[in-house]
Kinemage of the C-alpha trace (Angstrom):
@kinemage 1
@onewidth
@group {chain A} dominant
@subgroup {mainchain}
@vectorlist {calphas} color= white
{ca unk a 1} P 41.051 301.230 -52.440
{ca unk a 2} L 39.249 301.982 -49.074
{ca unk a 3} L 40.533 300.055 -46.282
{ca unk a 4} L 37.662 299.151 -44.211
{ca unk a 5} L 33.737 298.179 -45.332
{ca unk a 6} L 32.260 300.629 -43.451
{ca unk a 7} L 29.281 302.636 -45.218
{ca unk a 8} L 28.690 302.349 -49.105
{ca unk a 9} L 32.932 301.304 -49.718
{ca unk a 10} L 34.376 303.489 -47.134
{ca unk a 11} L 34.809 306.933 -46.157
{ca unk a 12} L 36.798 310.136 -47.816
{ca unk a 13} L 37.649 313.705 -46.894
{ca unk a 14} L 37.516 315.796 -49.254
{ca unk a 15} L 39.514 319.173 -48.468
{ca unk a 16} L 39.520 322.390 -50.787
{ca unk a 17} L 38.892 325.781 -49.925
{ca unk a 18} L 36.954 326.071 -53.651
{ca unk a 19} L 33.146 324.908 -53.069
{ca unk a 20} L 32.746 324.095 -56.426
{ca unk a 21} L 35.729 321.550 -56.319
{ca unk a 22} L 34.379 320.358 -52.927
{ca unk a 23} L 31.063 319.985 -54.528
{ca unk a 24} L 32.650 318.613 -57.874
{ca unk a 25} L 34.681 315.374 -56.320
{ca unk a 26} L 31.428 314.986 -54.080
{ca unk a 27} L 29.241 313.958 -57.287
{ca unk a 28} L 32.629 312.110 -58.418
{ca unk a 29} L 32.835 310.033 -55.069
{ca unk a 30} L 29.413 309.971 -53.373
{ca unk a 31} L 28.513 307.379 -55.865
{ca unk a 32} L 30.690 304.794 -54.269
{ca unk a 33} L 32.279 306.798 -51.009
{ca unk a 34} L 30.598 308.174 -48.399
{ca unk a 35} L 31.734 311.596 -48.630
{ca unk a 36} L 32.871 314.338 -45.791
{ca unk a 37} L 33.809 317.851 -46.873
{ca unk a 38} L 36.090 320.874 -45.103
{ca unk a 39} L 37.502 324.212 -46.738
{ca unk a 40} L 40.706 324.309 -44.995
{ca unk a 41} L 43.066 322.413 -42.783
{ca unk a 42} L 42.628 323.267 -39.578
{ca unk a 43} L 38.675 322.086 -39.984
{ca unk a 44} L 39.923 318.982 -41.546
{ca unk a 45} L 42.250 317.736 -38.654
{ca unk a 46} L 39.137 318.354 -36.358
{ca unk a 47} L 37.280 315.780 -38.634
{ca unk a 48} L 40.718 313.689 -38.361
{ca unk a 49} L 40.444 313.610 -34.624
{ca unk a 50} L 36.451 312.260 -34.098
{ca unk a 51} L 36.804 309.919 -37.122
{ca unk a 52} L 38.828 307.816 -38.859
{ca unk a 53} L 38.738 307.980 -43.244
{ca unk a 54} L 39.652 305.224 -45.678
{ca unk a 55} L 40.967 308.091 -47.951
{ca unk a 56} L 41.793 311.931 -48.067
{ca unk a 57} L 42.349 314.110 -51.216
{ca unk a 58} L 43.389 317.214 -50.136
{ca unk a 59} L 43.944 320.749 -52.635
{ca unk a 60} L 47.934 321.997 -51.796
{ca unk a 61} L 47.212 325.386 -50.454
{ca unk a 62} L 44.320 326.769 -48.759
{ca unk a 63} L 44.089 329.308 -46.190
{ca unk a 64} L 44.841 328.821 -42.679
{ca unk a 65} L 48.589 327.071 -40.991
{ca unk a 66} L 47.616 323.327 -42.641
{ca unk a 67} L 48.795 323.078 -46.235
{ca unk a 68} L 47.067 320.189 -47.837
{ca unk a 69} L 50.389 318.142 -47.542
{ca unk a 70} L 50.674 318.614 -44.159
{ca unk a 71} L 46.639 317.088 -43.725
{ca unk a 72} L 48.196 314.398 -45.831
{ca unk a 73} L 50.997 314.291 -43.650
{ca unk a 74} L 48.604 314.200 -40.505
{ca unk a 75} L 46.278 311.482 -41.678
{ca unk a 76} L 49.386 308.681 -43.036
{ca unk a 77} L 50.711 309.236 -39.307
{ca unk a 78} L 47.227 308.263 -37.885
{ca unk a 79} L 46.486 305.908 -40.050
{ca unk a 80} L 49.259 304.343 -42.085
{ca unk a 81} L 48.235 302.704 -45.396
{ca unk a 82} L 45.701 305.599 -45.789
{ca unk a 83} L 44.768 306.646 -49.513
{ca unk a 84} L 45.821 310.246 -49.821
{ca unk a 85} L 45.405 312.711 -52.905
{ca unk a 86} L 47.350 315.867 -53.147
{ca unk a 87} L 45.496 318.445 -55.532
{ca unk a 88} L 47.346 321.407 -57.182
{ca unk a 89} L 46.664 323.926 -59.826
{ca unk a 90} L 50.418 324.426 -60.272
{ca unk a 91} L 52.700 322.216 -62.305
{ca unk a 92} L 54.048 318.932 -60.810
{ca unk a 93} L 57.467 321.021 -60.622
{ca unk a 94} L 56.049 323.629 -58.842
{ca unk a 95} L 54.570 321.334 -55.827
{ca unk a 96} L 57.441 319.147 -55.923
{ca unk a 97} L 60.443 322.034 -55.568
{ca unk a 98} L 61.932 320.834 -52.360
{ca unk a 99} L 62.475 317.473 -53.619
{ca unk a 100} L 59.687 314.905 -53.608
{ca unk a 101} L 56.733 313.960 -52.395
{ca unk a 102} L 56.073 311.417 -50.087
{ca unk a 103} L 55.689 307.491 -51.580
{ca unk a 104} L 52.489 307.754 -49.903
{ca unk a 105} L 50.931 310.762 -51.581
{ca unk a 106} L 49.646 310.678 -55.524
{ca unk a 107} L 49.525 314.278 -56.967
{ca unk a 108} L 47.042 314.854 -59.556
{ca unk a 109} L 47.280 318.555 -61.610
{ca unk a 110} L 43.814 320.332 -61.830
{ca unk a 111} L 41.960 320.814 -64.257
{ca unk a 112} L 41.003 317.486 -64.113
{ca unk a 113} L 37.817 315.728 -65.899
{ca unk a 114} L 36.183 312.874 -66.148
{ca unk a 115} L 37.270 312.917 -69.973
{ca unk a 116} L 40.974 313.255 -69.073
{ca unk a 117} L 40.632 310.350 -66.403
{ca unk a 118} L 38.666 308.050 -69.041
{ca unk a 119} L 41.792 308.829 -71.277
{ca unk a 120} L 44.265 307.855 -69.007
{ca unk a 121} L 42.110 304.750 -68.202
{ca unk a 122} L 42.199 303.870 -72.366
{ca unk a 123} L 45.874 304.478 -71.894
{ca unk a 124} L 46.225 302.108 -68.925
{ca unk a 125} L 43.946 299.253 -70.888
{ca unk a 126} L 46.676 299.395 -74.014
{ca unk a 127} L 49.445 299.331 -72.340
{ca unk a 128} L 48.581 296.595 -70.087
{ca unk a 129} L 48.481 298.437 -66.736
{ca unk a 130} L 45.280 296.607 -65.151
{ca unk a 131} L 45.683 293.057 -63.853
{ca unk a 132} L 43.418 290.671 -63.002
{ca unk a 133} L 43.478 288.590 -59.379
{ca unk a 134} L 40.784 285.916 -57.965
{ca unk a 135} L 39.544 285.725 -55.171
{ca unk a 136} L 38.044 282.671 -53.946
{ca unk a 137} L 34.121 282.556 -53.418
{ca unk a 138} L 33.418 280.250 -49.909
{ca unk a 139} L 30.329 278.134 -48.548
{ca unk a 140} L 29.554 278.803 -45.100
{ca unk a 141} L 27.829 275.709 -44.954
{ca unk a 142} L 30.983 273.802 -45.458
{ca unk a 143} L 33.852 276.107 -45.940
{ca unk a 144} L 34.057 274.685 -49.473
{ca unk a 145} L 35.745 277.037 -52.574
{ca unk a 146} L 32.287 277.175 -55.148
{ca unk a 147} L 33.492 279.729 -57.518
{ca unk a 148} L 36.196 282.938 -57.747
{ca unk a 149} L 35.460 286.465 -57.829
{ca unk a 150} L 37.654 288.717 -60.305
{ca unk a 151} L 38.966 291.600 -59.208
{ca unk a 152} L 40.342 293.892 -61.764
{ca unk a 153} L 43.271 296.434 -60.401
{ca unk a 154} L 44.742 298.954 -62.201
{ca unk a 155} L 48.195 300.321 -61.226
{ca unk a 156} L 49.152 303.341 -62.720
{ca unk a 157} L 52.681 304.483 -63.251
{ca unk a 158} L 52.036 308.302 -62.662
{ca unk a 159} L 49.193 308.099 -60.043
{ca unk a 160} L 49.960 304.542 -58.078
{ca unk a 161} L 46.859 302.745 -57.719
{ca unk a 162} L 43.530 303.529 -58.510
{ca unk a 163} L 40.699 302.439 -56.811
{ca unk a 164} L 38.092 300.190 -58.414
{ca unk a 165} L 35.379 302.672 -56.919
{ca unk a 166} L 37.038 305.602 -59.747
{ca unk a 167} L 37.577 303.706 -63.073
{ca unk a 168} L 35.188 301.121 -63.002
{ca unk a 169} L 32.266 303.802 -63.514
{ca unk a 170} L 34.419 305.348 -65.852
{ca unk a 171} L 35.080 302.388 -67.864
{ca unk a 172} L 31.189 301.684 -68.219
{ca unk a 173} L 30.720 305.470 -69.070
{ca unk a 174} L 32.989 305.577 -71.941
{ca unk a 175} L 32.007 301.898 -73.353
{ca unk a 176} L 35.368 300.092 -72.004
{ca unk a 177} L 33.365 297.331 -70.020
C-alpha cells in the first residue's frame, strides 16, 4: 500500500530494460498509481535522488552496474517501509541462490497476467487470506465517530501484502466483488 496521499494513491517506479514490460505494468498501475518509468539502474537512482516513491518494482537484471536488487536495496535504505517488487524471468531458485532475499523485497516470476493474479486472488478469498479492519469515519464539526469505513487487506503468504490499488480492480474484473 502506498505510503503517502500524494497524486492519484501515490507514486511507483517502474524499472525494466523491456519497453513492453515498462509499458505493460504502466496500464496495470496508472489506473491507481501515478506512474514513473526507467530502463536500467543507474537512470533509476537518478529518479531516486530528485524524488521520493511510495513503491518500486524493479526487473533483476538489466544492463548497466545496478541490478534491480540493488535499486531495491537503494530505495529501502532511503526510505524504509518502501513497497519494493523484484521481477525475474528465472525461477525463484535461480534469483534466490545466495540465500534469500531481503524481508523487504516480494519476488514475483514473469510471465505474469492479470489471469494468473485474479487466480491467486480466488485462491486468497478460499483460503481466508483477506481480512477485514474499520476504520472510524469522524465529524469535523464535533469530532464525533458517525460511521466506519471497511478496509479489506489481503496478505498473501508467497507475495506479503498486496495493495488494495492491485486486487481490488481485479476482483471487480473477474466478478469477485
Amino acid at each position: 500500500e502506498p505510503a503517502s496521499t500524494a497524486a492519484r494513491s501515490g507514486s511507483v517506479l517502474v524499472v525494466d530494460d523491456n519497453a513492453d514490460m515498462r509499458a505493460y505494468l504502466t496500464r496495470l498501475l496508472a489506473p491507481h498509481w501515478t506512474v514513473r518509468t526507467t530502463a536500467n539502474g543507474e537512470e533509476a537512482l537518478a529518479l531516486m535522488a530528485v524524488g521520493g516513491f511510495d513503491a518500486i518494482v524493479s526487473d533483476m537484471v538489466m544492463p548497466g552496474r545496478q541490478s534491480g536488487l540493488m535499486v531495491l536495496e537503494e530505495a529501502s535504505r532511503r526510505w524504509p517501509g518502501i513497497g519494493t517488487v523484484l521481477m525475474s524471468g528465472y525461477t525463484e531458485n535461480s534469483v534466490i541462490q545466495a540465500g534469500r532475499l531481503p524481508d523487504h523485497v516480494r519476488l514475483l516470476i514473469k510471465p505474469f497476467t492479470k489471469r494468473a493474479l485474479a487466480r491467486a486472488l480466488r485462491q486468497a478469498i478460499e483460503t481466508g487470506e483477506l481480512e477485514l479492519h474499520y476504520q472510524p469515519v469522524v465529524s469535523i464539526a464535533d469530532r464525533s465517530v458517525v460511521g466506519a469505513e471497511a478496509l479489506l487487506r489481503w496478505s498473501d503468504p508467497e507475495h506479503g501484502e498486496v495493495p488494495p490499488q492491485v486486487f481490488v480492480p481485479l476482483a471487480e474484473e473477474a466478478g469477485l466483488i
